[in-house]
C-alpha positions as CSV (number, residue, x, y, z in Angstrom):
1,X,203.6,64.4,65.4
2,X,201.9,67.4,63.4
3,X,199.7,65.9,60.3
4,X,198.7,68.2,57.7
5,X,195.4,67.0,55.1
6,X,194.0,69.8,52.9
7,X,190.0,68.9,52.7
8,X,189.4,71.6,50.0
9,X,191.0,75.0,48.4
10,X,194.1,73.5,48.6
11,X,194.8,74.0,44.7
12,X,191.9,76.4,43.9
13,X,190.4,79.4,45.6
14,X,186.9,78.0,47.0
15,X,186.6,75.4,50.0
16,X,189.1,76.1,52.2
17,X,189.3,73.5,54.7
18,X,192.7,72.0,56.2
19,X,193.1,69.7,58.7
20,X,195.9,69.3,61.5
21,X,196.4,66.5,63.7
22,X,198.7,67.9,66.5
23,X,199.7,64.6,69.0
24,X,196.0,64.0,68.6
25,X,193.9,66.7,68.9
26,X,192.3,67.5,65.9
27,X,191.7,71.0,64.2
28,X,190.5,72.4,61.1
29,X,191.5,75.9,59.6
30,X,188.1,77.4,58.0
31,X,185.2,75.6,56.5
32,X,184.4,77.0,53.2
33,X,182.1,76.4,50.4
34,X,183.2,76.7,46.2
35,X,180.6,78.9,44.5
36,X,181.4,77.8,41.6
37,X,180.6,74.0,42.0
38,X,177.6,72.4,43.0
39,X,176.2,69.4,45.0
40,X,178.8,67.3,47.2
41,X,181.6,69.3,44.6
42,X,181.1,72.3,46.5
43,X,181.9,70.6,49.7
44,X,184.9,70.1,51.1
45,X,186.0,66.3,51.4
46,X,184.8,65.6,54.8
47,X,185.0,61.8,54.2
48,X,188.6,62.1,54.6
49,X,187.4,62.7,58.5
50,X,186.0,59.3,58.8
51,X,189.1,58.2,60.5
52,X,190.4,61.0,62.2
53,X,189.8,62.9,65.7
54,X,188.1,66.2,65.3
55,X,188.1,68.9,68.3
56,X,188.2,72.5,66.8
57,X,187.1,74.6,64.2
58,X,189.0,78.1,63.9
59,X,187.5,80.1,61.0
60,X,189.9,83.0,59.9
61,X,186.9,85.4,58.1
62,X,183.6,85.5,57.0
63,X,183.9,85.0,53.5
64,X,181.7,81.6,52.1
65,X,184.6,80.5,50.4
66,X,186.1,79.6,54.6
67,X,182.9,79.7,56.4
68,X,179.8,78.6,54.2
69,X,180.4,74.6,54.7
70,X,179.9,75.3,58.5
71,X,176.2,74.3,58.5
72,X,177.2,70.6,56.7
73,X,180.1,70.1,59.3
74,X,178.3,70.6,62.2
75,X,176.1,68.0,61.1
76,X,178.4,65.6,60.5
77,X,180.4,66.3,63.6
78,X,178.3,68.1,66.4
79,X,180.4,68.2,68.9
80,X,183.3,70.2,67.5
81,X,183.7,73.8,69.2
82,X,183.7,76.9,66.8
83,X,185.7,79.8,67.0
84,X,186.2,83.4,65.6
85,X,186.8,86.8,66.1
86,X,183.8,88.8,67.2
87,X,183.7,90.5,63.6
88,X,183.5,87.5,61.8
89,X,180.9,85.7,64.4
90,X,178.7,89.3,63.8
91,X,179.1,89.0,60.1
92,X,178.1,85.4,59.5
93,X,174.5,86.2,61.0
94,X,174.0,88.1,58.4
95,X,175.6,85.8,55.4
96,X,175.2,82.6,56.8
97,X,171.1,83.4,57.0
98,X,171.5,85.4,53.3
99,X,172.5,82.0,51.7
100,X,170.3,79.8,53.0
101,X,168.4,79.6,50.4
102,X,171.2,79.5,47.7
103,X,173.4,77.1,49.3
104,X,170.2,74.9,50.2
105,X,169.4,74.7,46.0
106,X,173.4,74.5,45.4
107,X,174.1,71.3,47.0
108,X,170.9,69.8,46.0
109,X,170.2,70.9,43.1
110,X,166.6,71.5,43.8
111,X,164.5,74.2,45.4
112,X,162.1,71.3,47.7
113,X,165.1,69.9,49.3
114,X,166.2,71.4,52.3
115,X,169.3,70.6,54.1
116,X,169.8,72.7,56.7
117,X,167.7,75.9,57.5
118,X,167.5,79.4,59.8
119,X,166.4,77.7,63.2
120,X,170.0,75.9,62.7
121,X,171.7,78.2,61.4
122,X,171.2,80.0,65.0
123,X,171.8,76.9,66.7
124,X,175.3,76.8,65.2
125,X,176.2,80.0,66.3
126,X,175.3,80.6,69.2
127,X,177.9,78.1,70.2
128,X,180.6,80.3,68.2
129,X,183.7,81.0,71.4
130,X,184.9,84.3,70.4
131,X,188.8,85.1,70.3
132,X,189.9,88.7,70.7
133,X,192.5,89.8,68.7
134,X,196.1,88.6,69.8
135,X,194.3,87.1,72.5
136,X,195.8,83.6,73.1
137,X,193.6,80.5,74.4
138,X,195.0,76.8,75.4
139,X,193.4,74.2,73.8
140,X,193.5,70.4,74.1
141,X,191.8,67.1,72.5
142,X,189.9,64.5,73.7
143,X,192.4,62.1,72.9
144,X,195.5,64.4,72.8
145,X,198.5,62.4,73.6
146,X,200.6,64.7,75.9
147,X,200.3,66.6,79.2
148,X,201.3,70.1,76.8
149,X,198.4,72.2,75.4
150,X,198.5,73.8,72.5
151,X,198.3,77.2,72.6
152,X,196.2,79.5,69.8
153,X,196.3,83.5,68.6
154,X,194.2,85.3,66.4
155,X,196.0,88.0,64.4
156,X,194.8,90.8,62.5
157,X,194.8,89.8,58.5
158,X,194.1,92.9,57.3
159,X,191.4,91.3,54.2
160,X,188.2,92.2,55.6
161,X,186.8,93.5,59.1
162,X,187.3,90.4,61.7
163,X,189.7,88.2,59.4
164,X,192.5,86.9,61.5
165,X,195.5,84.8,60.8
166,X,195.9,82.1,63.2
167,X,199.4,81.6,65.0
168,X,199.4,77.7,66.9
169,X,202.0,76.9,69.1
170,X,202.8,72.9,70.3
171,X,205.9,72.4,72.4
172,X,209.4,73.7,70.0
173,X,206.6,74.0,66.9
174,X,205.0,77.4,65.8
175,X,203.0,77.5,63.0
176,X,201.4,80.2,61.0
177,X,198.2,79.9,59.0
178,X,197.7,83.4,56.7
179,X,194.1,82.8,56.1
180,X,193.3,85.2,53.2
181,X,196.0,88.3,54.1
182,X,196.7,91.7,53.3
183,X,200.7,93.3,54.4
184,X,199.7,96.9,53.1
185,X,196.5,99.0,53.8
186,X,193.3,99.5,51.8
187,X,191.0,102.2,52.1
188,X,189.6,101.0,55.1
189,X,191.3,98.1,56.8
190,X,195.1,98.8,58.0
191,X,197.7,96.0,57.5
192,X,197.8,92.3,59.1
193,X,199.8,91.9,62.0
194,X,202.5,89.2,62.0
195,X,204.3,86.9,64.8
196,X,206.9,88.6,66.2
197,X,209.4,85.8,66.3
198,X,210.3,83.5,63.6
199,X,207.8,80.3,63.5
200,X,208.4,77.1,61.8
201,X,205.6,76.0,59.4
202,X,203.6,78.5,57.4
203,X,200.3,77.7,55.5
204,X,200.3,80.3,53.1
205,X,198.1,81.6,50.9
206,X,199.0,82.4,47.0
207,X,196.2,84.1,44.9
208,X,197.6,86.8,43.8
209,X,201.0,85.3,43.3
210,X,201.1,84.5,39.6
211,X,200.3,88.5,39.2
212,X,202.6,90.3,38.0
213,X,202.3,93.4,40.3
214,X,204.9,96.3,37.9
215,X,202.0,95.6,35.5
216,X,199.2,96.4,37.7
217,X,200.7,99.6,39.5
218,X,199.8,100.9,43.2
219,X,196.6,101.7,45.4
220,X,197.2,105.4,44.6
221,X,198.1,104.8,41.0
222,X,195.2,102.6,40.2
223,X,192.9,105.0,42.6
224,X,193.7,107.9,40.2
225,X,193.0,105.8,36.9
226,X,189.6,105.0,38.0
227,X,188.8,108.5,38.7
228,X,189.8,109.8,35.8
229,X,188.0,107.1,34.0
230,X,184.6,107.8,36.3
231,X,184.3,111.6,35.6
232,X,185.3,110.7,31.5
233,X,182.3,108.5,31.9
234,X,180.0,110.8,33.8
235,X,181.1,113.7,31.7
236,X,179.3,111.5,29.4
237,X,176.0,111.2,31.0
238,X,176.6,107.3,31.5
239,X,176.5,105.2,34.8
240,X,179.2,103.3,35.9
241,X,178.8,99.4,37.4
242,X,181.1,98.2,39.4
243,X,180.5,94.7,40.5
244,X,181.8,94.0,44.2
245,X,181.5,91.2,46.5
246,X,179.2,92.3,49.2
247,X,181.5,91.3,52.3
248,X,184.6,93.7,52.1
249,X,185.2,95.0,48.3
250,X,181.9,96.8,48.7
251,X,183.0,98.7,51.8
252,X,186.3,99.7,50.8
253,X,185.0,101.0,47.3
254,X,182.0,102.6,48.7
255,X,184.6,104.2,51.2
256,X,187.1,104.9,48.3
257,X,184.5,107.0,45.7
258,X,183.1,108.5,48.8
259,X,186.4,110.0,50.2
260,X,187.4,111.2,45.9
261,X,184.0,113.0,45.7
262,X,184.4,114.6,49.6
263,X,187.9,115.9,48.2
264,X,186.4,116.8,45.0
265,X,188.6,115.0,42.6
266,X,185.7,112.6,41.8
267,X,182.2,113.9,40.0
268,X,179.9,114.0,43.0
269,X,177.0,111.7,41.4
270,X,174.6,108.9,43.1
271,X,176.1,105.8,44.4
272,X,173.7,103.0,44.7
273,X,174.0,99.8,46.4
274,X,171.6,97.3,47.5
275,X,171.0,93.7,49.2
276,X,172.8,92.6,52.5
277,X,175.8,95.5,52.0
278,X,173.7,97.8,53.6
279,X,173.5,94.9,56.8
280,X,177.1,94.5,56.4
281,X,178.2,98.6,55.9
282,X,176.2,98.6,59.9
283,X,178.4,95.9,61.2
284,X,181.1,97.5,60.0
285,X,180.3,101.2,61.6
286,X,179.8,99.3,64.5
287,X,183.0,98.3,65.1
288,X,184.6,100.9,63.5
289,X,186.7,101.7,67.2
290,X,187.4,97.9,67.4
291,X,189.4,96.8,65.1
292,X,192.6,98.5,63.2
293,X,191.4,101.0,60.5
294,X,191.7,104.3,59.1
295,X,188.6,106.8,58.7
296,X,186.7,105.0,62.2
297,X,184.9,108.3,62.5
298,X,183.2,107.7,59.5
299,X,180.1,105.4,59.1
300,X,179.7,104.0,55.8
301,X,175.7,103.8,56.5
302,X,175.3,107.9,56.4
303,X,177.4,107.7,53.5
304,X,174.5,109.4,51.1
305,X,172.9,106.1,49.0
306,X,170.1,104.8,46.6
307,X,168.8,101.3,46.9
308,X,169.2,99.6,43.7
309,X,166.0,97.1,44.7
310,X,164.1,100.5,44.5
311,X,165.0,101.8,41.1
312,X,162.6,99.5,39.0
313,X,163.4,100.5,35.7
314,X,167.3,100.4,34.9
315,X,166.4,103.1,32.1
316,X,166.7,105.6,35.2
317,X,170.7,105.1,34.8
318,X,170.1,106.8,31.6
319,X,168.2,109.5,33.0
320,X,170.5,109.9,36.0
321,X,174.1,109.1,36.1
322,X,175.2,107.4,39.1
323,X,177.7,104.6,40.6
324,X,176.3,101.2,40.8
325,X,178.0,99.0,43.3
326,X,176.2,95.4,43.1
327,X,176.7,91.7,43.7
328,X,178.0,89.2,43.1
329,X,181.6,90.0,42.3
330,X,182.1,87.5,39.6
331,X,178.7,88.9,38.2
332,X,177.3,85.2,38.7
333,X,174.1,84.2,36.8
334,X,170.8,85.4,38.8
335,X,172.6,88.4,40.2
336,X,172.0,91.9,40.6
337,X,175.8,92.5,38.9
338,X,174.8,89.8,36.1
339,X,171.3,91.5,35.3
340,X,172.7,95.1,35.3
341,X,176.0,94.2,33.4
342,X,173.3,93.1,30.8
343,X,171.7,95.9,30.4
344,X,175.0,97.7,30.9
345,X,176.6,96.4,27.7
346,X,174.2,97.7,25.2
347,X,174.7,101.3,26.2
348,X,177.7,103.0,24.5
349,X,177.9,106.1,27.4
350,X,178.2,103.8,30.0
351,X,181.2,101.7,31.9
352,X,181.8,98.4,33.9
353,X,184.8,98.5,36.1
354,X,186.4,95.4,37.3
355,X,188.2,95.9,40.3
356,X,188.6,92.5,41.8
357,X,189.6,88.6,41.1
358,X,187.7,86.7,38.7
359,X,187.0,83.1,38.3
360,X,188.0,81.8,34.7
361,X,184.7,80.0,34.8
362,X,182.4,83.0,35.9
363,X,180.8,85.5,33.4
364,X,182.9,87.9,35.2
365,X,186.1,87.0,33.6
366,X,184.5,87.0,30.4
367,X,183.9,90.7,30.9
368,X,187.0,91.4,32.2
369,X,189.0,90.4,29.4
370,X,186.7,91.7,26.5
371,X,186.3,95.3,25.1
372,X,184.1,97.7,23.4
373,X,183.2,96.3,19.8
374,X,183.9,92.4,21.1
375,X,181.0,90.4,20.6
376,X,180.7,88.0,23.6
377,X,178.2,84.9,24.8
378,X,176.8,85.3,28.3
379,X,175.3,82.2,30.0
380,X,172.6,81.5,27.7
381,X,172.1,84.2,26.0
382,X,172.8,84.5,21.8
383,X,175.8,86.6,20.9
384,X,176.1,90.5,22.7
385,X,178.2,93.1,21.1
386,X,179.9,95.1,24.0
387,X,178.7,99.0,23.7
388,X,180.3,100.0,27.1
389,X,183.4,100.7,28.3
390,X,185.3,98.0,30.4
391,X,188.0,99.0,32.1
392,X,189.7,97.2,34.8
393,X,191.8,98.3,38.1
394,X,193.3,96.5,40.8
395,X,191.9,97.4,44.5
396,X,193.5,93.7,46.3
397,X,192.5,92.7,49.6
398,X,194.6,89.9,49.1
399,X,198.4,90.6,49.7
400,X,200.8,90.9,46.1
401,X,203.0,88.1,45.5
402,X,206.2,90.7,46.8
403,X,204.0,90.9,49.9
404,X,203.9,87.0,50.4
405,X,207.4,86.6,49.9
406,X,208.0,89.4,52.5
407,X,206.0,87.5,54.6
408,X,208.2,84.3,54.1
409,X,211.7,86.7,54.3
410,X,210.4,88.1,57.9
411,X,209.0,84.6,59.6
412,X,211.9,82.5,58.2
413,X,210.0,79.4,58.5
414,X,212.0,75.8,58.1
415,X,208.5,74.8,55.7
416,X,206.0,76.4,53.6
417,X,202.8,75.0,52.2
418,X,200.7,76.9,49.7
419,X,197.2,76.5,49.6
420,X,194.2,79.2,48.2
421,X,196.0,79.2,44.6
422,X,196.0,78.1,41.2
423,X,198.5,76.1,40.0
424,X,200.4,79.0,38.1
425,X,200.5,81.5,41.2
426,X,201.7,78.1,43.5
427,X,204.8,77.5,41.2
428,X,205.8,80.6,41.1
429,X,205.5,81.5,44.6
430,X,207.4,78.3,45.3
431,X,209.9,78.7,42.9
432,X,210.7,82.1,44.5
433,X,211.1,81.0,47.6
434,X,213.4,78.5,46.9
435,X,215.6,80.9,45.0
436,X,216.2,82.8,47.9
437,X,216.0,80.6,50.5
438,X,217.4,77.2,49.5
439,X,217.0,75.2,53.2
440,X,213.1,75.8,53.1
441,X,211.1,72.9,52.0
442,X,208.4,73.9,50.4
443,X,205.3,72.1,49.5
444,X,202.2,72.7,47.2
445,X,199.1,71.7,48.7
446,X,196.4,69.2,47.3
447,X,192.9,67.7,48.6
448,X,193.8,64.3,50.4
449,X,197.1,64.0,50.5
450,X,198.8,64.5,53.8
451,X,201.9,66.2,55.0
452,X,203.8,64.8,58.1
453,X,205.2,67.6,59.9
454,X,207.7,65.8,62.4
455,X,210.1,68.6,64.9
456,X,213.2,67.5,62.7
457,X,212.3,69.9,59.6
C-alpha cells in the first residue's frame, strides 16, 4: 500500500514536505521552510511523523522553500539518509550557512536563541548521498514489508541548476513528483526531462496555474518589453531595480541583460549585484559543462559587475545609471531589494521591474500592483507616493499552466495530486484536467490529510 501525507506546501507555496509510506519504507519529498511565517508556523508539521517510519529524504532543489527545514528534521530524526543532485548539495553550502542566522531569529523569534548553527549545518551535509542525473538507485526500509526495492531517478526540472524531479518506482506503481518544474527553456537552464513511459500517480506542482498565460505573452515577447522599457529609463538618466531571488532569477536575469547589451539591443550601463549571488553565479560556472544549458561557455562571474555592499551612498544611482539586481525577491523587510525599493520610489527617472512571483503578504506584491502617482504603506513606514516607474514582466522558472497540463496529456497518469499552489491555481488546474481527461482522479492536496494510493486506481 502507497500512503500519501502532505506535511507542508501542500495548499501554499512555502514548506514543501510530503510524505510517502511505500509497504513501509518511509520517504519524504523536500524539506522546506515558509519565509513568510514564523516560529513552529514556518515548519512543516513534523508531528504528523510521530507515528510513522521515516527512511529517506530526497530534496528536488536548493530553494529554502524545499530545503531550509533540513537542519530541524535531522534533529528530530537523525538517522534518515539525505539525497540530492550534486548541484543542489554544492548550493546549499552556500544558503544553508547564509541563513543561519535568519532562520535561527525566525523560528525563535529572538536573536539569543540558537537552534541549530554552522558546525551542524556541516554535519548534515556531509552525509548528503548524491544522485546523478537519470541515474537510478534501489532503496529499501528498515521495516519495508516486501522482498522488492523500490527503485529512485533524479530527472532534470529545468527551475534552477541541480533541481530534479523525482521518478519512484514500487512493483506495477510509478510515480512522478515535479518538484518546482520548467517544460520550456529560460535564458540559461534548458527544459526538464520527463519519464519516458506513462507512470501512474503524479504529484504536481500548480503555481503558475491560475495565470492566465495569453495575458502575460512569451520569453521573447516579454524579453523585448523590458528592453525597451530599460533603455526609455536609462535614456532618462535613472537606475533600474530589479529585485530577484538570489538562487536562480538572479542568474538567468543577469545572463538575460548581459546577452541584450553584448548584442547591442540593450544600453550597455552598470549591473550591480551583491550578497551570496556572486557565491552562487561561481557554482553555477562551475558546472556550467554538467548539467543541461545553453551559453556553458559563458561564466556569469566575468560577467563585468559592481558590488552593491560597496556603493555606500544610493545617491550614486543618480549620478550613474546602472541595473540593480538585489535580494530578496519579494523585497522582504531588512533587505537589500526593500532598502533600495525605498529609496527607489521617490525618484521620478528611475524604474522597479517585477519579474517574478509575489506573495500577497510581502511588500513585493504591494509594488507590483501599484503605479506612478499611487500612494502606498510599506511595513511601517507613513504613507509613500510612488515617483518611479513599475513595470512588471514575466521571466517563470516555474512551468505555465499549458505546460502542466502538457505534462499530465504526455504521462497519462490514473491520479494527480496538486500541491505548491494556491487554492485558485489548484481548481483550475484540476478542473482542466478533468475536462479532458474524465478517468483521472484528481486530488488537491492539504497538510495532514492522507491519501491511500492502493494498485487498483
Amino acid at each position: 500500500m502507497i500512503k500519501f501525507l502532505p506535511l507542508g506546501g501542500a495548499d501554499e507555496i512555502g514548506a514543501s514536505c510530503f510524505y510517502l509510506n511505500i509497504d513501509g519504507t518511509g520517504i519524504l519529498l523536500d524539506c522546506g521552510i515558509h519565509p513568510q511565517k514564523t516560529k513552529n508556523e514556518s515548519l512543516p508539521k513534523f508531528e504528523l511523523l510521530e507515528t510513522e517510519t521515516l527512511d529517506f529524504l530526497f530534496i528536488s532543489h536548493a530553494h529554502q522553500d524545499h530545503i531550509g527545514a533540513l537542519p530541524f528534521l535531522v534533529k528530530k530524526m537523525p538517522y534518515v539518509k539525505i539525497y540530492s543532485t550534486k548541484q543542489t548539495l554544492e548550493i546549499a553550502r552556500i544558503t544553508l550557512h547564509n541563513s543561519v542566522k535568519i532562520t535561527n531569529e525566525q523560528l525563535t523569534g529572538t536573536v539569543d536563541e540558537i537552534l541549530y548553527n554552522h558546525e551542524d549545518i556541516d554535519l548534515i551535509l556531509r552525509s548528503v548521498i548524491e544522485f546523478e542525473y537519470n541515474e537510478t538507485k534501489e532503496i529499501l526500509g528498515l521495516r519495508h514489508e516486501t522482498n522488492e526495492s523500490i527503485k529512485v531517478t533524479f530527472l532534470d526540472a529545468g527551475h534552477i541548476l541541480g533541481s530534479a524531479s523525482i521518478l519512484i518506482e514500487y512493483q506495477n506503481q510509478r510515480i512522478f513528483y515535479t518538484g518546482d518544474i520548467k517544460i520550456s527553456s529560460q535564458t540559461i537552464m534548458n527544459g526538464a526531462d520527463l519519464p519516458d513511459k506513462p507512470i501512474d500517480i503524479l504529484i504536481s506542482e500548480s503555481t503558475y496555474a491560475s495565470t492566465n498565460s495569453k495575458e502575460i505573452g512569451t520569453m521573447k515577447t516579454e524579453g523585448n518589453k523590458l528592453v525597451k522599457e530599460a533603455n526609455r529609463i536609462l535614456d532618462l538618466g535613472g537606475s533600474i531595480l530589479i529585485p530577484v531571488f538570489s538562487l536562480g532569477k538572479m542568474q538567468e536575469i543577469m545572463m538575460f541583460l548581459y546577452n541584450k547589451m553584448k548584442s547591442g539591443k540593450l544600453t550597455k550601463t552598470k549591473i550591480v549585484i551583491g550578497g551570496i549571488s556572486r557565491k552562487l553565479a561561481h557554482v553555477y560556472d562551475l558546472n556550467r559543462f554538467l548539467v543541461n544549458r545553453k551559453y556553458s561557455k559563458i561564466k556569469l562571474s566575468e560577467i563585468e559587475q559592481l558590488n552593491y555592499f560597496d556603493i555606500k551612498n544610493p545617491d550614486y544611482y543618480k549620478r550613474h545609471p546602472s541595473i540593480v539586481l538585489a535580494s530578496s525577491g519579494m523585497m522582504l523587510e531588512n533587505t537589500i531589494s526593500n532598502r533600495l525599493m525605498k529609496y527607489w520610489l521617490h525618484h521620478k527617472s528611475f524604474g522597479i521591474f517585477i519579474v517574478g512571483y509575489m506573495d500577497p503578504a510581502t511588500p513585493g506584491f504591494t509594488i507590483a500592483n501599484s503605479e506612478q502617482g499611487d500612494e502606498i504603506e510599506i511595513g511601517i513606514d507613513k504613507k509613500i507616493e510612488i515617483k518611479c516607474f513599475i513595470n512588471g514582466f514575466h521571466f517563470p522558472s516555474h512551468s505555465t499552466r499549458e505546460e502542466l497540463l502538457e505534462i499530465v496529456n504526455i504521462l497519462k497518469p490514473k491520479r494527480v495530486i496538486l500541491v505548491h499552489g494556491e487554492t485558485e491555481a489548484k481548481e483550475w488546474l484540476g478542473h482542466e484536467i478533468l475536462k479532458s481527461n474524465k478517468d483521472i482522479k484528481v486530488h488537491s492536496a492539504s497538510v495532514g490529510n492522507s491519501i491511500t494510493l492502493s494498485e487498483e486506481n
